[in-house]
C-alpha positions as CSV (number, residue, x, y, z in Angstrom):
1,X,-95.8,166.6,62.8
2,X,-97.8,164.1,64.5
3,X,-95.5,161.7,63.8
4,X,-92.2,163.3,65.2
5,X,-94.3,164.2,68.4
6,X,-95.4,160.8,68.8
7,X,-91.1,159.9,68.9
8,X,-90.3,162.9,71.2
9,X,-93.6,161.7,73.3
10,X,-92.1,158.1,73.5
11,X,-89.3,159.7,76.0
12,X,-92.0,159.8,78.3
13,X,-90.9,161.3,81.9
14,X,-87.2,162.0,80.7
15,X,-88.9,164.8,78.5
16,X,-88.8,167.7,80.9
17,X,-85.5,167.0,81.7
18,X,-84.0,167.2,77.8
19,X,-85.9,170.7,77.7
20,X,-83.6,171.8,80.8
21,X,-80.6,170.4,79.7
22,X,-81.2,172.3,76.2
23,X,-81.8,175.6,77.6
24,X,-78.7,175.0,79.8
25,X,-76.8,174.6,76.8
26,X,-78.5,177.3,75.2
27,X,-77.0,179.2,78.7
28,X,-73.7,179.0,78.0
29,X,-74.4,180.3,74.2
30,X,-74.4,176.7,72.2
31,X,-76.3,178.0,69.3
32,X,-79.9,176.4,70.1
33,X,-82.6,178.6,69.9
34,X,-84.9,179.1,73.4
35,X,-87.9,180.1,71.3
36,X,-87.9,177.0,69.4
37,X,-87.6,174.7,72.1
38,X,-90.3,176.5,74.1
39,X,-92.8,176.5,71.3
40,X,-91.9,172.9,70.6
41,X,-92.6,172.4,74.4
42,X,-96.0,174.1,74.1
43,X,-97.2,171.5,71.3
44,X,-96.5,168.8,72.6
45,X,-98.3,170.0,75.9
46,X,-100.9,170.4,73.9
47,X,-100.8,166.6,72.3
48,X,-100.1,165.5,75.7
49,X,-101.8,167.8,78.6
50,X,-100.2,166.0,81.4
51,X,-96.8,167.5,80.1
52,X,-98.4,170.8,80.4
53,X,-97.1,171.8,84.3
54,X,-93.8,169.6,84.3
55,X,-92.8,171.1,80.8
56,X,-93.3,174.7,81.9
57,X,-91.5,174.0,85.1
58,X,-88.5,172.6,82.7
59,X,-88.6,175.3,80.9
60,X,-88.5,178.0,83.6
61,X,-85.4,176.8,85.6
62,X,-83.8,176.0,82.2
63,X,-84.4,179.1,81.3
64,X,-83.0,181.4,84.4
65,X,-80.3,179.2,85.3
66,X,-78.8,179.5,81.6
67,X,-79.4,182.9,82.1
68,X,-77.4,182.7,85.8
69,X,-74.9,180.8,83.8
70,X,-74.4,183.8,81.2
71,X,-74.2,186.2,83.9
72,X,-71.3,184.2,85.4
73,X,-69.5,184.1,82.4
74,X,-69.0,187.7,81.9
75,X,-68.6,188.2,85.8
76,X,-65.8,185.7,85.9
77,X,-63.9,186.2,83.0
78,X,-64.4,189.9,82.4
79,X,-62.0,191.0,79.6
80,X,-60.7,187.3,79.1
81,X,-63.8,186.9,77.7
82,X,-62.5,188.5,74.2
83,X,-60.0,186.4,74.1
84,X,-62.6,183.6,72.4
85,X,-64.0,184.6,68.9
86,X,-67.5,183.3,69.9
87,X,-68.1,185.3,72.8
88,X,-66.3,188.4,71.1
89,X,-68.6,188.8,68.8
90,X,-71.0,189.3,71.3
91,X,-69.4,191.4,74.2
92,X,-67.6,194.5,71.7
93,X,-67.4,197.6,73.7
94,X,-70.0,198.8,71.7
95,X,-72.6,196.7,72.0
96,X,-71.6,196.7,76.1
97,X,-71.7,200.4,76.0
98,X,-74.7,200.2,74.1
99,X,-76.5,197.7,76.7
100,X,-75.4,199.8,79.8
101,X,-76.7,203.1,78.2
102,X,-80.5,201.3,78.1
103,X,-79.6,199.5,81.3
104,X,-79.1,203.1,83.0
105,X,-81.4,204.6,81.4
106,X,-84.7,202.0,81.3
107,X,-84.1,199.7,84.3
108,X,-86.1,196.2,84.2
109,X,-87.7,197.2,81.3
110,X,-84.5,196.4,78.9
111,X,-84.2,192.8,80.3
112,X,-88.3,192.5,79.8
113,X,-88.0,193.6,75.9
114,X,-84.7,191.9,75.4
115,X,-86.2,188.8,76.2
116,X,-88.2,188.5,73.6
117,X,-85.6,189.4,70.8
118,X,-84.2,186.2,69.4
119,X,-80.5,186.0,67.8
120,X,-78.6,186.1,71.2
121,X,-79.1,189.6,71.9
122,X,-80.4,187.9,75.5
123,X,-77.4,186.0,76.1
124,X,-75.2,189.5,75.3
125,X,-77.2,191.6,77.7
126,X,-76.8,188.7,80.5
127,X,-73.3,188.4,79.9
128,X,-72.4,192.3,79.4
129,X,-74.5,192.5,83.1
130,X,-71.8,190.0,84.5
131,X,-68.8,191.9,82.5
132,X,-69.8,195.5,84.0
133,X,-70.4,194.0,87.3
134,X,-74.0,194.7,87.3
135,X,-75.4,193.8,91.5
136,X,-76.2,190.2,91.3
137,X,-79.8,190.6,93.9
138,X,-80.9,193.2,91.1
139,X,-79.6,191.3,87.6
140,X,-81.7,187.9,90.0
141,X,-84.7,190.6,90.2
142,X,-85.0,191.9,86.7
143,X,-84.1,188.7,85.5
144,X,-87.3,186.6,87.1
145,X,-89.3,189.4,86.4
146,X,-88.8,188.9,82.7
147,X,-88.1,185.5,82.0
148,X,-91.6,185.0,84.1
149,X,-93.1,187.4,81.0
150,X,-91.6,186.0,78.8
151,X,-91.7,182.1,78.8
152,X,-95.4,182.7,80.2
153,X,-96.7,184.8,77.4
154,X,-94.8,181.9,74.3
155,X,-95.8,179.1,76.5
156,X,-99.5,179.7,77.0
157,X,-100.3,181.5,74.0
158,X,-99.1,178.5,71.5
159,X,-100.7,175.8,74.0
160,X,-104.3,177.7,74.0
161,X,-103.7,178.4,70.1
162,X,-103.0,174.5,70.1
163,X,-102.6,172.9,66.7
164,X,-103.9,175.8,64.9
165,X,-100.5,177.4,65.8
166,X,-98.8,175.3,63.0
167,X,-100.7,177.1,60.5
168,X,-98.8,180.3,58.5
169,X,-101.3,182.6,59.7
170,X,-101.5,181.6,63.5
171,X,-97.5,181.8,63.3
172,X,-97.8,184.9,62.0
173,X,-100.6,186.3,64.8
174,X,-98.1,184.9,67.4
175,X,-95.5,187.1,66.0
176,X,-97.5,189.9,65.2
177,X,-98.6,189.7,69.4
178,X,-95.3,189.6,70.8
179,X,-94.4,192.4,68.4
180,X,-97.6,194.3,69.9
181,X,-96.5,193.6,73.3
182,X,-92.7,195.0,72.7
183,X,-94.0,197.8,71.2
184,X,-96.6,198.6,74.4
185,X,-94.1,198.0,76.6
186,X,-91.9,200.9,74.7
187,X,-94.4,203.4,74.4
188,X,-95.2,203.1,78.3
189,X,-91.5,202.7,78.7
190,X,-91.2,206.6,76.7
191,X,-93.4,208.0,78.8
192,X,-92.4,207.3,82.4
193,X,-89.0,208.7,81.1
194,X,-90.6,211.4,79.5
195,X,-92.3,211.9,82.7
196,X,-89.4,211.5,84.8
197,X,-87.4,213.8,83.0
198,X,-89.7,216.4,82.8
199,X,-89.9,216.0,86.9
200,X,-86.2,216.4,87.2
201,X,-86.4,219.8,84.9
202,X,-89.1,221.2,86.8
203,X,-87.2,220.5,89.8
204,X,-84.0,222.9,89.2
205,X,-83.6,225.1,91.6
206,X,-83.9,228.9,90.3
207,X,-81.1,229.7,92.3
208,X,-78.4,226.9,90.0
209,X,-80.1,228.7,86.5
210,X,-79.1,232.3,87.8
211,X,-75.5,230.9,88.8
212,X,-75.4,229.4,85.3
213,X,-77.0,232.4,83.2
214,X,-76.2,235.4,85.5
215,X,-78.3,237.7,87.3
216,X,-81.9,238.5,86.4
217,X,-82.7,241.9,86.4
């Protein structure tokens, strides 16, 4: 490992800007995985601590303007889109009506668990938001929000893990974390709709339950 770092090190400045250019790419869905590349990132930051700043900044703009990019893809093309196998796949009315039932439903909070599923599930929920014309100042909004979460939480937590992050079990404690985190996030998510719901019940007016029901006696 040492070894390839010291080649990818020998790039010197040019480093930050092939981790852009690679999550660009991975914008406009050519199959290279984000996670990897940000882990990879974090590694060599930690090989090479004057990387660490520059490398995040690389990774951050990558990141939301591939997401940007996505966006525009599905906002431009709309139902061209299915036209092309590869983004097919990815946009089928049900996994669009699927996306804009959790979109309605739980707000910021799908973009902020999304983002830490792998397998292009990101790239469909940014390109579904441009097919279904979500507003572009709220997709920007959510869309920080979580890729600020995100990139922050994979970033920092391989760097301060350090080389110790190579090893089976730290891999797996870095999983088993982000798993933690998705599943915090849902259970606070439940509640405030539990919450919410229960407030819109409570607020029925009497009046629209006797029109529904009849006439109480």
């Amino acid at each position: 490992m040492s070894t390839i770092i010291a080649n990818i090190l020998s790039t010197g400045n040019f480093l930050p800007i092939i981790v852009f250019f690679l999550l660009i790419l991975a914008g406009i869905n050519i199959p290279l995985s984000e996670d990897l590349i940000v882990i990879s990132s974090a590694i060599i930051a930690q090989e090479y601590p004057p990387m660490l700043i520059p490398l995040y900044i690389a990774i951050y703009v990558g990141v939301v303007i591939g997401d940007h990019i996505s966006y525009w893809i599905g906002y431009n093309l709309g139902h061209k889109i299915k036209k092309f196998k590869w983004f097919a796949k990815r946009l089928s009315d049900k996994k669009i009506s699927i996306i804009q039932k959790y979109l309605n439903k739980y707000g910021i909070f799908t973009y902020i668990v999304c983002r830490f599923i792998p397998f292009g599930i990101r790239n469909t929920l940014f390109m579904s938001s441009g097919f279904s014309r979500m507003n572009y100042k709220l997709f920007t909004i959510y869309d920080l929000i979580a890729a600020t979460i995100n990139t922050s939480t994979l970033y920092f937590l391989v760097y301060f893990l350090g080389r110790s992050a190579e090893k089976p079990f730290k891999v797996a404690g870095i999983v088993l974390f982000i798993l933690l985190f998705i599943t915090l996030i849902t259970i606070i998510l439940k509640f405030v709709v539990f919450q919410k719901e229960k407030l819109d019940d409570s607020s029925v007016p009497v009046e629209s339950i006797n029109d529904n029901n009849g006439s109480i006696e």
